[in-house]
N, CA, C and O atoms as a GROMACS GRO file, in nm:
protein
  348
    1UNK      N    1   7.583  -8.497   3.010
    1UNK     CA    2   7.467  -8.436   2.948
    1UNK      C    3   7.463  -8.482   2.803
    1UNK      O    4   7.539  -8.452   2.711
    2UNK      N    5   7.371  -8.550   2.805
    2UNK     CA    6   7.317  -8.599   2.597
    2UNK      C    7   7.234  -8.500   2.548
    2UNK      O    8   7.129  -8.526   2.488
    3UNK      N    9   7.291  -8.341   2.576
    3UNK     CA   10   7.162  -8.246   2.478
    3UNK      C   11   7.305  -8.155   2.432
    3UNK      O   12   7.391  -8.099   2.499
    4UNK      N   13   7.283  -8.171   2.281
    4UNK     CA   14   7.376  -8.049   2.219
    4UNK      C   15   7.250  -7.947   2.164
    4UNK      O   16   7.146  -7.989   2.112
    5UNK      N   17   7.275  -7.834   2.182
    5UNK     CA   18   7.209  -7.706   2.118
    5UNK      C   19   7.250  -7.720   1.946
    5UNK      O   20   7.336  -7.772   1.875
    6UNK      N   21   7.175  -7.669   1.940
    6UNK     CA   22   7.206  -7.643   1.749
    6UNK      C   23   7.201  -7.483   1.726
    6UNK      O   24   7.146  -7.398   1.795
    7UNK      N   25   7.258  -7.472   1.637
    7UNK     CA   26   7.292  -7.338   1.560
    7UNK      C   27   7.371  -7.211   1.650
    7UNK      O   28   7.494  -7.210   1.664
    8UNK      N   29   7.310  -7.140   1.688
    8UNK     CA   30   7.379  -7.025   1.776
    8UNK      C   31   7.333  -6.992   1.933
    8UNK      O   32   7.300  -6.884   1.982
    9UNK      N   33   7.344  -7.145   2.004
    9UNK     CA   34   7.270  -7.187   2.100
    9UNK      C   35   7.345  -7.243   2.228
    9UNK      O   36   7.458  -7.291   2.239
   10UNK      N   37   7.260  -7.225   2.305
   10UNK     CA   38   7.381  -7.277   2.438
   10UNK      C   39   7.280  -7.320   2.600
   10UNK      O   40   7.250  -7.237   2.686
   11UNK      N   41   7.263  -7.388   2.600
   11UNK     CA   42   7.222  -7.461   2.742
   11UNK      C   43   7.268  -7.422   2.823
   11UNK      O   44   7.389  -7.426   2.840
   12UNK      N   45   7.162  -7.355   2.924
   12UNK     CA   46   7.182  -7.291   3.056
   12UNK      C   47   7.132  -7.353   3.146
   12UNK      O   48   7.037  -7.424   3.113
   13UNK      N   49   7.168  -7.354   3.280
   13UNK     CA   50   7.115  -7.413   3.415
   13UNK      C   51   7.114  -7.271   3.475
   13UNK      O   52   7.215  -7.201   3.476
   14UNK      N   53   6.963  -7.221   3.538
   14UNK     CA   54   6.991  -7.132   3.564
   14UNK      C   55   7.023  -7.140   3.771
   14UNK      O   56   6.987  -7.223   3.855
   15UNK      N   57   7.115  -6.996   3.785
   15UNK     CA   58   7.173  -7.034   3.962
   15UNK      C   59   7.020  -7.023   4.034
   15UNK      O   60   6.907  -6.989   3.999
   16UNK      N   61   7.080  -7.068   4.149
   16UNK     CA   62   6.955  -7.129   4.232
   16UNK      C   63   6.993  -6.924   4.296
   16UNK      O   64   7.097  -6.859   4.304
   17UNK      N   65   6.839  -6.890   4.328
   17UNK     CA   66   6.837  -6.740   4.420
   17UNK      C   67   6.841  -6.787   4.551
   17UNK      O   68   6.822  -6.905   4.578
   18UNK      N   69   6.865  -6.696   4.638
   18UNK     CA   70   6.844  -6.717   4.737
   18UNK      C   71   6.712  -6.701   4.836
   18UNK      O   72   6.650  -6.600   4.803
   19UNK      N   73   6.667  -6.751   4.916
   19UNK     CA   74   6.524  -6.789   4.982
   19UNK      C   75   6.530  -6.651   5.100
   19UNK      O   76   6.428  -6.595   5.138
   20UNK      N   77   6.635  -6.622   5.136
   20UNK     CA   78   6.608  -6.530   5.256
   20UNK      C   79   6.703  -6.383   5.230
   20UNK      O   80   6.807  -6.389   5.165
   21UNK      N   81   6.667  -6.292   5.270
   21UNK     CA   82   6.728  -6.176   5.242
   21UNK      C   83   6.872  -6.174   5.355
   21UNK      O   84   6.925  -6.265   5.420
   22UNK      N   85   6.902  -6.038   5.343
   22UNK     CA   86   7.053  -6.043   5.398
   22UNK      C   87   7.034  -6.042   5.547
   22UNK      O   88   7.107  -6.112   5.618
   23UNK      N   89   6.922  -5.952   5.607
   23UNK     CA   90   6.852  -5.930   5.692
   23UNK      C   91   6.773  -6.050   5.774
   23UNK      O   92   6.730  -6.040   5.889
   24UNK      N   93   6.764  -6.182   5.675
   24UNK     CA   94   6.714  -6.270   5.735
   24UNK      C   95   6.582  -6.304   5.719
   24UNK      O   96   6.545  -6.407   5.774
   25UNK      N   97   6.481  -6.222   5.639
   25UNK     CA   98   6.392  -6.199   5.609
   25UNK      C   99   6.340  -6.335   5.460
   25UNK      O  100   6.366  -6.331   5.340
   26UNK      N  101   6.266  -6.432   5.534
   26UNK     CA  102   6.230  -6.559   5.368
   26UNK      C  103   6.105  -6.454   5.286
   26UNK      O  104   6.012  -6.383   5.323
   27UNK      N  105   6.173  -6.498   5.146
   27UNK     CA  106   6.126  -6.434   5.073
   27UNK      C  107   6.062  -6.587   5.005
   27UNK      O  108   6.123  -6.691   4.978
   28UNK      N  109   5.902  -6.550   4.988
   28UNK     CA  110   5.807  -6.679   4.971
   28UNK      C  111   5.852  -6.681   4.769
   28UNK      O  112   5.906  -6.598   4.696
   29UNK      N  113   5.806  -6.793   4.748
   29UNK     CA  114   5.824  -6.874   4.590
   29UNK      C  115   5.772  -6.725   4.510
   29UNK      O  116   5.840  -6.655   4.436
   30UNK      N  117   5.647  -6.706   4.547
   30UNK     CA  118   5.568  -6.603   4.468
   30UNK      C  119   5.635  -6.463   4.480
   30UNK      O  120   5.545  -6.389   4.440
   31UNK      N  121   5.707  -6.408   4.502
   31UNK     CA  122   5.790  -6.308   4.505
   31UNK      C  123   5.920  -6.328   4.468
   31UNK      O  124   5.981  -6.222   4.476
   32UNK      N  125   5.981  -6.408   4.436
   32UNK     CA  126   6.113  -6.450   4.356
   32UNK      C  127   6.091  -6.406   4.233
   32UNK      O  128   5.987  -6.426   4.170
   33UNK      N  129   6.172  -6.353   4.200
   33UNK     CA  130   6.225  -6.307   4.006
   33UNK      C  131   6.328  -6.414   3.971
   33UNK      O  132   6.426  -6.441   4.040
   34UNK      N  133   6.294  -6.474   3.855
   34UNK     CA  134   6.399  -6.583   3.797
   34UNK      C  135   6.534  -6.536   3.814
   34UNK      O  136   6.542  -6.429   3.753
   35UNK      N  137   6.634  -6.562   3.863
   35UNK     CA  138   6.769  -6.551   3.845
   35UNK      C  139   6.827  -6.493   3.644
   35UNK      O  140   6.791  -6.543   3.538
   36UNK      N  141   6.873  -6.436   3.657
   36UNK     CA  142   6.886  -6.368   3.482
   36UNK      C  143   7.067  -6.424   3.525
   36UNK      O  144   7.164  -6.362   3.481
   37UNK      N  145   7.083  -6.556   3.619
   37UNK     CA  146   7.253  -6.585   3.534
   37UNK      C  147   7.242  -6.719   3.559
   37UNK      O  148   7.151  -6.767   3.626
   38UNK      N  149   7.338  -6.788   3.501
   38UNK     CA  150   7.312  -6.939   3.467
   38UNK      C  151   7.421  -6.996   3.482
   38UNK      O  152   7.516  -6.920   3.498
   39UNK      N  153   7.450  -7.131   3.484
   39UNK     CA  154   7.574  -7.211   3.404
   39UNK      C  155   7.574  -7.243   3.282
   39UNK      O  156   7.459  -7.270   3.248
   40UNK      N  157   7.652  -7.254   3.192
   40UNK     CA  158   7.650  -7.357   3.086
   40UNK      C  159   7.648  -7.441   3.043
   40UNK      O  160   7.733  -7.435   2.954
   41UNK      N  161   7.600  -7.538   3.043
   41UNK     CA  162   7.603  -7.668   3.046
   41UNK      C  163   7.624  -7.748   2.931
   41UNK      O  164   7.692  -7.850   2.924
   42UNK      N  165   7.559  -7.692   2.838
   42UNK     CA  166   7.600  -7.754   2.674
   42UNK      C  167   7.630  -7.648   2.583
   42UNK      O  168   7.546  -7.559   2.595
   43UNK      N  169   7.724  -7.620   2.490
   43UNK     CA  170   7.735  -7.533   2.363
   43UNK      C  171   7.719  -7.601   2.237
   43UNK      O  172   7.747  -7.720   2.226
   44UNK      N  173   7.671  -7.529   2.134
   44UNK     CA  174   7.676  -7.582   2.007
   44UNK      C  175   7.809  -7.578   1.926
   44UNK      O  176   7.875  -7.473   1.928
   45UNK      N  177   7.853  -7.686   1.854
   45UNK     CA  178   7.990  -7.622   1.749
   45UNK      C  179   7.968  -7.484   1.705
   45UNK      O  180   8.070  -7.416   1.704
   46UNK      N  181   7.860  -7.426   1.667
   46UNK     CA  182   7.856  -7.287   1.576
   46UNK      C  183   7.905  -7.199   1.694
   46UNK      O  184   7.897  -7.084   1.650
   47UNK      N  185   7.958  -7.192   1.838
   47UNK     CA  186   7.928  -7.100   1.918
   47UNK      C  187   8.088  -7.093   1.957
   47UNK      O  188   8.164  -7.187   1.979
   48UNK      N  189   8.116  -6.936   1.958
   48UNK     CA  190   8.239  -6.903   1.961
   48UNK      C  191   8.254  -6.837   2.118
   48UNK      O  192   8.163  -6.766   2.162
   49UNK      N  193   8.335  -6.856   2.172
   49UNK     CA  194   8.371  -6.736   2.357
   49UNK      C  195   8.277  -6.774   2.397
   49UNK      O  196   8.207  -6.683   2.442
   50UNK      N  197   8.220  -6.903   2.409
   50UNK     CA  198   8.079  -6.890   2.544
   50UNK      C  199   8.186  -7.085   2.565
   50UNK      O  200   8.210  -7.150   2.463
   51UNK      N  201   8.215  -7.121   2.658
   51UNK     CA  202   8.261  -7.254   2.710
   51UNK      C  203   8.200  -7.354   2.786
   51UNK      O  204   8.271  -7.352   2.886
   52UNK      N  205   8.104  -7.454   2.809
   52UNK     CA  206   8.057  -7.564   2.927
   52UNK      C  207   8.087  -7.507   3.043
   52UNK      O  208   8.209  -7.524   3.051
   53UNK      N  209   8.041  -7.431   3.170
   53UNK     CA  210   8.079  -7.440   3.257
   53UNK      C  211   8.118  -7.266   3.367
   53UNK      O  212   8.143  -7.225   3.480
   54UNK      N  213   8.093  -7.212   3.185
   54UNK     CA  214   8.089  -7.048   3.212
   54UNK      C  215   7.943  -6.996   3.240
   54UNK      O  216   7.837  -7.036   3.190
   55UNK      N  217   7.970  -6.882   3.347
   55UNK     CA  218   7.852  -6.850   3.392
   55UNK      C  219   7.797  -6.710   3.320
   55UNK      O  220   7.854  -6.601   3.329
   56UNK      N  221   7.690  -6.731   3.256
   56UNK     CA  222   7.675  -6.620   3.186
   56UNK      C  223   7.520  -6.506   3.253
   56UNK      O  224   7.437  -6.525   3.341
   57UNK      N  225   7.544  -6.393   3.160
   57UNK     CA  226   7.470  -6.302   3.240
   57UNK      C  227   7.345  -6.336   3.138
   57UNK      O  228   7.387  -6.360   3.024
   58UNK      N  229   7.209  -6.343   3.150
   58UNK     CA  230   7.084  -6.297   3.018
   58UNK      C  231   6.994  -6.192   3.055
   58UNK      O  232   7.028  -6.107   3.137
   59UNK      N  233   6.904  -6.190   3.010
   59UNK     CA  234   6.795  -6.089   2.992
   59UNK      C  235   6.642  -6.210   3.074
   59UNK      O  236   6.624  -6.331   3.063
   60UNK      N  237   6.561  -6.099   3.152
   60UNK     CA  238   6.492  -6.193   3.216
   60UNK      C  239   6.380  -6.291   3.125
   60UNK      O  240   6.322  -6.392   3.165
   61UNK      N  241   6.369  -6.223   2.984
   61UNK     CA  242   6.310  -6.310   2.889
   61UNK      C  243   6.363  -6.379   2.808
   61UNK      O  244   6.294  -6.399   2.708
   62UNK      N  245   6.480  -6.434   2.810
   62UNK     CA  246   6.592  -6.486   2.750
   62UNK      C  247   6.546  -6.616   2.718
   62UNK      O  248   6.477  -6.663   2.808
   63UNK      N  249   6.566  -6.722   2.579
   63UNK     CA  250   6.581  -6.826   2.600
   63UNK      C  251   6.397  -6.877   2.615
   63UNK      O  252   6.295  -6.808   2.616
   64UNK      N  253   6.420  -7.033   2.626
   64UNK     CA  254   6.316  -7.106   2.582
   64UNK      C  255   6.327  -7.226   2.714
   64UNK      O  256   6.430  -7.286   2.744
   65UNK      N  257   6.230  -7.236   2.761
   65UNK     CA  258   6.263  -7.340   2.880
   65UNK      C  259   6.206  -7.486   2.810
   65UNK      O  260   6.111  -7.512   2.736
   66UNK      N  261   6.332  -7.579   2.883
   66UNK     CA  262   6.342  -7.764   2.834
   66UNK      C  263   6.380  -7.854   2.928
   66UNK      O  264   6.496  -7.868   2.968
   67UNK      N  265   6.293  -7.912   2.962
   67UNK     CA  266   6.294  -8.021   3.055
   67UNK      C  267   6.320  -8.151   3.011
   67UNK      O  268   6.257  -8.239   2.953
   68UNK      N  269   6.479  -8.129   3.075
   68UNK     CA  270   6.548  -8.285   3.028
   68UNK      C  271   6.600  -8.366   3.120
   68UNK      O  272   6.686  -8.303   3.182
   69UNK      N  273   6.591  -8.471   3.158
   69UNK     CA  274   6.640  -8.596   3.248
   69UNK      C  275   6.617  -8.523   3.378
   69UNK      O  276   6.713  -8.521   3.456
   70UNK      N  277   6.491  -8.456   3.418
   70UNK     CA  278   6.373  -8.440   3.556
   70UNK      C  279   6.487  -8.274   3.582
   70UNK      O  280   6.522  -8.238   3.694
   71UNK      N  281   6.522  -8.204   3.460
   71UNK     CA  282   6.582  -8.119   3.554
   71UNK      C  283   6.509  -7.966   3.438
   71UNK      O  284   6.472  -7.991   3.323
   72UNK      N  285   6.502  -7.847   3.487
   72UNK     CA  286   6.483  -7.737   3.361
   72UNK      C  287   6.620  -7.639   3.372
   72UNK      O  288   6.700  -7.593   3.453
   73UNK      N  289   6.591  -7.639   3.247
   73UNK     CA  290   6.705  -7.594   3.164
   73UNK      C  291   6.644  -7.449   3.054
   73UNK      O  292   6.526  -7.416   3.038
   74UNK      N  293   6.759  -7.390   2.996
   74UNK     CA  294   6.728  -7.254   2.899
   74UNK      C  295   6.808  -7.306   2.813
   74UNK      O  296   6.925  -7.333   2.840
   75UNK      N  297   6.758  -7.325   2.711
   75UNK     CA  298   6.809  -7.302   2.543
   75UNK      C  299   6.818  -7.131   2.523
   75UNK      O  300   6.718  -7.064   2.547
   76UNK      N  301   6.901  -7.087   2.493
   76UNK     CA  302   6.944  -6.941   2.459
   76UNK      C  303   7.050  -6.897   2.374
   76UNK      O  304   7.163  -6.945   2.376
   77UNK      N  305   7.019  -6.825   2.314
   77UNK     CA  306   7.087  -6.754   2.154
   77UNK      C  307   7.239  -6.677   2.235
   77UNK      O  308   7.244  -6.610   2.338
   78UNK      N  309   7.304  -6.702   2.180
   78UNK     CA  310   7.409  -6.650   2.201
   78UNK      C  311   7.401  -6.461   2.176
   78UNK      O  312   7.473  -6.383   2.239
   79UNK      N  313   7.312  -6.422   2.085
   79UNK     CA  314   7.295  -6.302   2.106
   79UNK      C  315   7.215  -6.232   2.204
   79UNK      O  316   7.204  -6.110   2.218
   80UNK      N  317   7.155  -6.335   2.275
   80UNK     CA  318   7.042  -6.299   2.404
   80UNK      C  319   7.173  -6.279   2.547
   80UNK      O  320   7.168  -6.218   2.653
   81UNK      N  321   7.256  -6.344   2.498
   81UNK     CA  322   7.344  -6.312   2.610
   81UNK      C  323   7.432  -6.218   2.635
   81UNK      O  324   7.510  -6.201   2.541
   82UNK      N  325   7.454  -6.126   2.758
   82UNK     CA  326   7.442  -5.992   2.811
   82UNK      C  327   7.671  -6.011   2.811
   82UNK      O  328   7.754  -5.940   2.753
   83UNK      N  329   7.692  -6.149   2.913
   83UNK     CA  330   7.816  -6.155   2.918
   83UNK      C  331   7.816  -6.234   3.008
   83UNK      O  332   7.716  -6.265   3.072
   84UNK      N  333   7.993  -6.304   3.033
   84UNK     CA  334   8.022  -6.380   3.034
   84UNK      C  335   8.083  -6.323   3.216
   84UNK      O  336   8.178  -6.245   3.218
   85UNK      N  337   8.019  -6.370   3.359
   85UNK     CA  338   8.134  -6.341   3.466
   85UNK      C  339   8.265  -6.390   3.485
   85UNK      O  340   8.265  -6.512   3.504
   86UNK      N  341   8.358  -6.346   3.488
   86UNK     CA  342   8.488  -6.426   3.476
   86UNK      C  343   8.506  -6.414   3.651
   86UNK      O  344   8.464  -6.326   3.726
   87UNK      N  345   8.583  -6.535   3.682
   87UNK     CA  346   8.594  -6.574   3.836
   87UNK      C  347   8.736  -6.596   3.854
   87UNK      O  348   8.780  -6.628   3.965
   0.00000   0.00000   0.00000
């Protein structure tokens, strides 16, 4: 990845949801809610406890969407972020 965030910033990929319920039931495009957790994909030097690769929790208005090399992505403030899932 050639995108560094600047200032108190961090590049998210957000997780893919799932299409069908537990039940089995497809849930169409237009009824999906954005996923509010992500990967990390890029951090800025200014950014402390957030790492490349950690999956973090946000807020469903979180962040700024950026379309880079055919893929979208979230630029997001390190204070927009809720926490970090540890695995």
């Amino acid at each position: 990845m050639n995108f560094q965030p600047l200032g108190k910033r961090v590049l998210v990929q957000r997780l893919e949801e799932a299409t069908t319920t537990a039940s089995g039931i497809i849930i169409p495009d237009n009824a999906k809610e954005k996923p509010s957790q992500g990967t990390v994909i890029s951090v800025s030097t200014e950014v402390e406890n957030v790492n490349t690769g950690d999956i973090v929790v946000f807020g469903k208005y979180a962040g700024n969407e950026l379309s880079f090399e055919g893929k979208t992505y979230l630029v997001i403030e390190t204070d927009d972020l809720f926490g970090i899932i540890k695995q």
